[in-house]
C-alpha positions, 0 to 999 in steps of 0.5 A: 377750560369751563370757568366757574364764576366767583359771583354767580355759583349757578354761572359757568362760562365756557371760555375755551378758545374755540368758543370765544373766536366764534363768539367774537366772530358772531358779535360783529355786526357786519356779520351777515345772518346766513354766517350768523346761523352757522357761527351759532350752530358751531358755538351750540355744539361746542358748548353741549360737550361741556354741559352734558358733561355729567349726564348719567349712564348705564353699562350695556353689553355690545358685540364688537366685530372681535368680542364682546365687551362693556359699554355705556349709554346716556341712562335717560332721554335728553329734552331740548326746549329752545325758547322760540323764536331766537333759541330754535337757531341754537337747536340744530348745532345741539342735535348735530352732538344728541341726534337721540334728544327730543325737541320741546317747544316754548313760545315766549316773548318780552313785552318792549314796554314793561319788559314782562314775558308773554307766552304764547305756545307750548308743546312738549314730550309726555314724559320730559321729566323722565331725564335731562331738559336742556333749556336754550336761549341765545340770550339771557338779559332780563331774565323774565322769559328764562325765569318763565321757562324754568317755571314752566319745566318745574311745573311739568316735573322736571328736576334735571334742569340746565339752561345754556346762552350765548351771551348772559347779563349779570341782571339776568344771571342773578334774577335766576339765582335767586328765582331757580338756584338749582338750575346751572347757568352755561353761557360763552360770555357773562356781558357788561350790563343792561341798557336803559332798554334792557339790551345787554351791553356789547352784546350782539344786538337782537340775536332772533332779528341777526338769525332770522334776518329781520328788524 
């Protein structure tokens, strides 16, 4: 079951049993990234029925094979916007449940010495604020390039905003509570802490390098 949690009103952690075996499955190291992509596809996926759990829709009319009758479809267009180039490997696993959404793009990176977010691409639906944007980035250390994201959205309109992660750090989860407090947080995992170099603690490592296979 989704748990909201005590300290953090904008955090729920989906902490079903499904979710947390592929996530402990994923954080093991000696996970190879080719198992890596799909552990996190399934995770994404998994965690998409919960966040769009209250999406608004609308009745329609719809023609059985026997007779008519009521339906509902989702009432808006969802928007997808991963945070490249880590949240791109959660994309495929949200469009396997919302084949329907649109995929906005935002390139942005932190900076290793002053840990600042650098952006450096962005292309995104005309219309993104006419529904709901799902903000996606596997983690959420800092903050610095979700409280980014977030920025940018506003900026363009948008007001049903929802972030999801796979592994969060408190440092990070309070930063956006206190930056964007209308903005829920959906994460598999609330971690430790961060580290000396802002690394979240166990984590998973650097999920772009574990999808991607880099260093």
């Amino acid at each position: 079951m989704p748990t909201a949690h005590d300290d953090f009103a904008n955090l729920t952690i989906l902490d079903h049993p499904v979710i947390q075996d592929r996530l402990t499955r994923i954080r093991d190291e000696s996970t190879p990234p080719q198992r890596f992509r799909r552990l996190l596809d399934e995770i994404a996926g998994l965690m998409t029925f919960r966040v769009c759990h209250d999406l608004p829709v609308v009745e329609v009319e719809v023609e059985t094979p026997l007779e008519p009758t009521t339906g509902h479809r989702l009432e808006h267009p969802i928007t997808l916007v991963p945070i490249l180039r880590a949240g791109i490997g959660m994309t495929d696993g949200i469009l396997s449940t919302l084949p329907e959404a649109r995929v906005g793009h935002l390139g942005v990176y932190r900076d290793e010495e002053t840990s600042q977010p650098v952006p450096y691409y962005q292309k995104m639906p005309p219309d993104i604020a006419d529904g709901p944007v799902l903000v996606v980035d596997p983690m959420l250390a800092t903050g610095g390039s979700a409280a980014f994201a977030l920025d940018r959205m506003k900026e363009l309109g948008c007001s049903n905003i929802r972030l999801i992660c796979l592994v969060a750090a408190p440092e990070g989860v309070r930063r956006l509570l206190e930056a964007h407090p209308d903005v829920p947080i959906y994460t598999a995992a609330l971690d430790r802490c961060l580290d000396e170099h802002n690394y979240i603690r166990p984590g998973l490592g650097d999920a772009g390098d574990r999808i991607f296979g880099t260093q």
